[in-house]
C-alpha positions in Angstrom: 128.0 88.2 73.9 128.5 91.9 73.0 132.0 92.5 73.5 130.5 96.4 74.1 129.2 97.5 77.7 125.6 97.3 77.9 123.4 100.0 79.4 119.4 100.1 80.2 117.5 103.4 80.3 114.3 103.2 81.2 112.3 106.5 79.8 114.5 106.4 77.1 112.4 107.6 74.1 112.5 111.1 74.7 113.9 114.1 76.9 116.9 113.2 79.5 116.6 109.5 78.7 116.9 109.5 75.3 119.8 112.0 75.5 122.2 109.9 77.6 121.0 107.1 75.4 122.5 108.6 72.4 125.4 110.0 73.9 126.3 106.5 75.6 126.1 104.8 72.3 128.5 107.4 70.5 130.7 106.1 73.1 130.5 102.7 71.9 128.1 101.3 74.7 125.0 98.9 73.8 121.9 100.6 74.8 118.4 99.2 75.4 115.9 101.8 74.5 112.7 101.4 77.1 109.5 103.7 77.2 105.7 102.1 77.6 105.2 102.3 73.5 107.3 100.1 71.7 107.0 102.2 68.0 108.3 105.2 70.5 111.4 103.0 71.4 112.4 101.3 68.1 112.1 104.8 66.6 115.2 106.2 68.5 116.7 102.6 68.5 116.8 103.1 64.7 118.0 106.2 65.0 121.3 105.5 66.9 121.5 102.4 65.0 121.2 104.5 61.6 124.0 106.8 63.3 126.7 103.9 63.9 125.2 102.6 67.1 124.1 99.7 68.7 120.7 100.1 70.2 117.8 97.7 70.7 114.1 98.7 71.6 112.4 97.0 74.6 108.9 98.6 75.8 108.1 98.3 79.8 106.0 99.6 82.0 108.0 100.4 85.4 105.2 99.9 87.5 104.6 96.4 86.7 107.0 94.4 87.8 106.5 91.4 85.2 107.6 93.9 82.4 110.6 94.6 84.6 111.8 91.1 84.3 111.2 90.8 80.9 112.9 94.3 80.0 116.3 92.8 81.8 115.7 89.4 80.5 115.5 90.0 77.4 118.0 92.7 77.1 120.9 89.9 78.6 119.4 87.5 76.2 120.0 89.6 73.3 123.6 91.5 74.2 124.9 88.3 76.8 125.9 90.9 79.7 124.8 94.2 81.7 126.7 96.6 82.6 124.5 99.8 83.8 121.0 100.5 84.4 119.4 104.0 84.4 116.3 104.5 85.9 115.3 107.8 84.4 111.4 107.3 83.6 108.9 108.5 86.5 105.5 109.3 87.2 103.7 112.5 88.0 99.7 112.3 87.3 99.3 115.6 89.6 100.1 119.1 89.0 99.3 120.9 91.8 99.0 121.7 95.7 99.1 118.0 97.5 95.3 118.4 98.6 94.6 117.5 95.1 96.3 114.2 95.3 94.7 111.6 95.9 95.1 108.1 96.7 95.0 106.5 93.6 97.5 109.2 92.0 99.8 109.1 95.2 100.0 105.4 94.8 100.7 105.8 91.6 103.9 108.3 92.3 105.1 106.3 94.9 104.8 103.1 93.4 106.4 103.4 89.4 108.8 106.0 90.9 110.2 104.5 94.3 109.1 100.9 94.3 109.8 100.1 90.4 113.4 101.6 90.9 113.8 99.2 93.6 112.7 95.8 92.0 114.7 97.1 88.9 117.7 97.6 90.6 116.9 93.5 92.6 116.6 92.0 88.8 119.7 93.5 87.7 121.6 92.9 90.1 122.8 89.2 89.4 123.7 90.2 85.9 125.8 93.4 86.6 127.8 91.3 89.2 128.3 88.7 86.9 130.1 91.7 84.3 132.0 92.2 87.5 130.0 95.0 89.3 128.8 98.2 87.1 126.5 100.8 87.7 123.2 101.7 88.7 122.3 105.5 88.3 118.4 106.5 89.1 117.6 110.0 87.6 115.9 112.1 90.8 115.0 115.7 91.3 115.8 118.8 93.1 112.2 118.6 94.4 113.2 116.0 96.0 115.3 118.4 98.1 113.2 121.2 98.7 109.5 121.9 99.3 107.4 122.6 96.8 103.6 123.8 96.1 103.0 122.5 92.7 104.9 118.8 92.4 104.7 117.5 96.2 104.0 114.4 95.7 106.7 114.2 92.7 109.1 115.4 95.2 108.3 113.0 98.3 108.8 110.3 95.8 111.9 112.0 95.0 113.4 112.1 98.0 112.3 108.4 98.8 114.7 107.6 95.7 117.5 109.7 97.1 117.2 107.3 100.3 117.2 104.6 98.1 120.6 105.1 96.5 121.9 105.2 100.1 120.6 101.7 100.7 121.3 100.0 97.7 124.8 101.2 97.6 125.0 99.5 100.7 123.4 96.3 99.5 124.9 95.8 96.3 128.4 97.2 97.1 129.3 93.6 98.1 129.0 93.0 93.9 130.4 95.7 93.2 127.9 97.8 92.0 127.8 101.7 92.2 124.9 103.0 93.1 124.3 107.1 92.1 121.6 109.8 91.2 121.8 113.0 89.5 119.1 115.3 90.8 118.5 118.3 88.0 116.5 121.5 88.5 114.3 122.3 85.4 115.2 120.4 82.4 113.3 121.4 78.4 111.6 118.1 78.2 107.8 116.9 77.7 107.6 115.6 81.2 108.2 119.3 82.6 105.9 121.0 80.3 103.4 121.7 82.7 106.3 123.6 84.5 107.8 125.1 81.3 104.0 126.7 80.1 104.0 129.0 83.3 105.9 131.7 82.1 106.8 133.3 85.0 108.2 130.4 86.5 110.9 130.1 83.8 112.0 133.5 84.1 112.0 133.0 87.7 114.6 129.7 87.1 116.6 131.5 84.5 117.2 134.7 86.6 117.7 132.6 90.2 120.1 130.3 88.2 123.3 131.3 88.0 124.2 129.9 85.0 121.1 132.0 83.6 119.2 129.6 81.7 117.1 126.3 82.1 119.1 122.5 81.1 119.3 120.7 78.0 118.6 117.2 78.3 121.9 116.5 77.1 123.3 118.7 80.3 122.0 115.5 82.4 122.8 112.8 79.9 126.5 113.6 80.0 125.9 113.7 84.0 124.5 109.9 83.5 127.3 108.8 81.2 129.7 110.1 83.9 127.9 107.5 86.6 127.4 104.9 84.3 130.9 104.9 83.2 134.2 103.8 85.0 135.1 107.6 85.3 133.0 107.2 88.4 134.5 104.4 89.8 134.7 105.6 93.3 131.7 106.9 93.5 128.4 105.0 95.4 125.5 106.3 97.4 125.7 110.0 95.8 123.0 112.2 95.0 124.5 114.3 92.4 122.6 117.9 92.2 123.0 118.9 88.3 120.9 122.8 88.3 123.0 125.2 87.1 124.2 126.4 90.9 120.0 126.8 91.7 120.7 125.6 94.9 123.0 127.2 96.8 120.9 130.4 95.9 118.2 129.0 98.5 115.7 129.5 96.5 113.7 126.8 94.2 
């Protein structure tokens, strides 16, 4: 049994997931690296391992649930315990107004992003009990908080997630489990390049912002390790907005 706390991040080979990956391992945490492409996973596995980590690669797909079980089955087999789960990988097939979404894509969304959160945070849940509670922490959005013309759908599924912290912090509170999210503006990561090759709307989030520029993956990773980690400990059913003060400008 790893005598280290163990942590799960899904859509951890890149961008905000591999960030709090690496920053929870230079904390001494186990982590379970988790993206759909295995070579993408043991690649950053190696990495923290080749950096004085412990890290172990694990490929899923959050939309199907039987890769779900395996991905937490295997990742207690291997380390003996669990400790935290980050649900930080999402869909978003559609960039655009929501007329152009259709079924398919909105099932999609709705599905990997709301519904594969859910059934992750069921699996876990014996397991982080059994380590005697721990943490869950889903990564969310500001669109999730605001309307928007471009990323909709994204955001309805966003705010579905927010909702869903509120419920399972009620649910698995009996466990004593924490259940958070940390809702960033615009992060520099693949997933937002659509958003990040318009370049009038990243002048328009680095003047709105207060803080005057877009995040670094790392600014939400270290937002992650904070809920994952007993720093947090009276923390549960939060939605933690991490956009460099975008919000309280009113404008997104």
């Amino acid at each position: 049994m790893s005598e280290s706390r163990v942590a799960i991040i899904t859509g951890s080979s890149r961008g905000i997931g591999r960030a709090a990956a690496e920053l929870l391992a230079g904390r001494g945490w186990s982590v379970v690296i988790s993206s759909r492409n295995q070579d993408s996973c043991e690649a950053v596995a190696k990495a923290i391992r080749d950096d004085g980590g412990e890290a172990l690669a694990i490929a899923c797909h959050i939309g199907r649930e039987e890769q779900l079980s395996a991905l937490v089955e295997k990742a207690v087999a291997h380390y003996g315990r669990l400790d935290a789960v980050v649900m930080n990988a999402a869909s978003n097939p559609v960039y655009g107004p929501s007329d152009q979404v259709d079924l398919q894509a909105f099932d999609v969304i709705m599905h990997n992003n709301v519904f594969g959160s859910m059934r992750l945070a069921h699996l876990s849940r014996p397991h982080l009990a059994k380590s005697g509670g721990g943490a869950v922490v889903l990564v969310s959005s500001i669109a999730g908080q605001f309307g928007n013309k471009l990323i909709g759908a994204y955001g309805l599924s966003k705010a579905a997630e927010n909702q869903l912290v509120r419920n399972l912090a009620l649910e698995l509170g009996s466990d004593g489990i924490r259940v958070n999210a940390v809702a960033p503006g615009l992060v520099k990561t693949d997933f937002a390049q659509a958003l990040l090759e318009n370049e009038r709307m990243v002048q328009y989030f680095e003047n709105t912002t207060p803080l005057k520029r877009l995040a670094e993956p790392e600014d939400i990773g270290r937002v992650i390790a904070f809920l994952a980690g007993e720093d947090s400990g009276w923390l549960s059913g939060q939605v933690i907005t991490a956009d460099g003060g975008l919000s309280v400008t009113g404008g997104f």
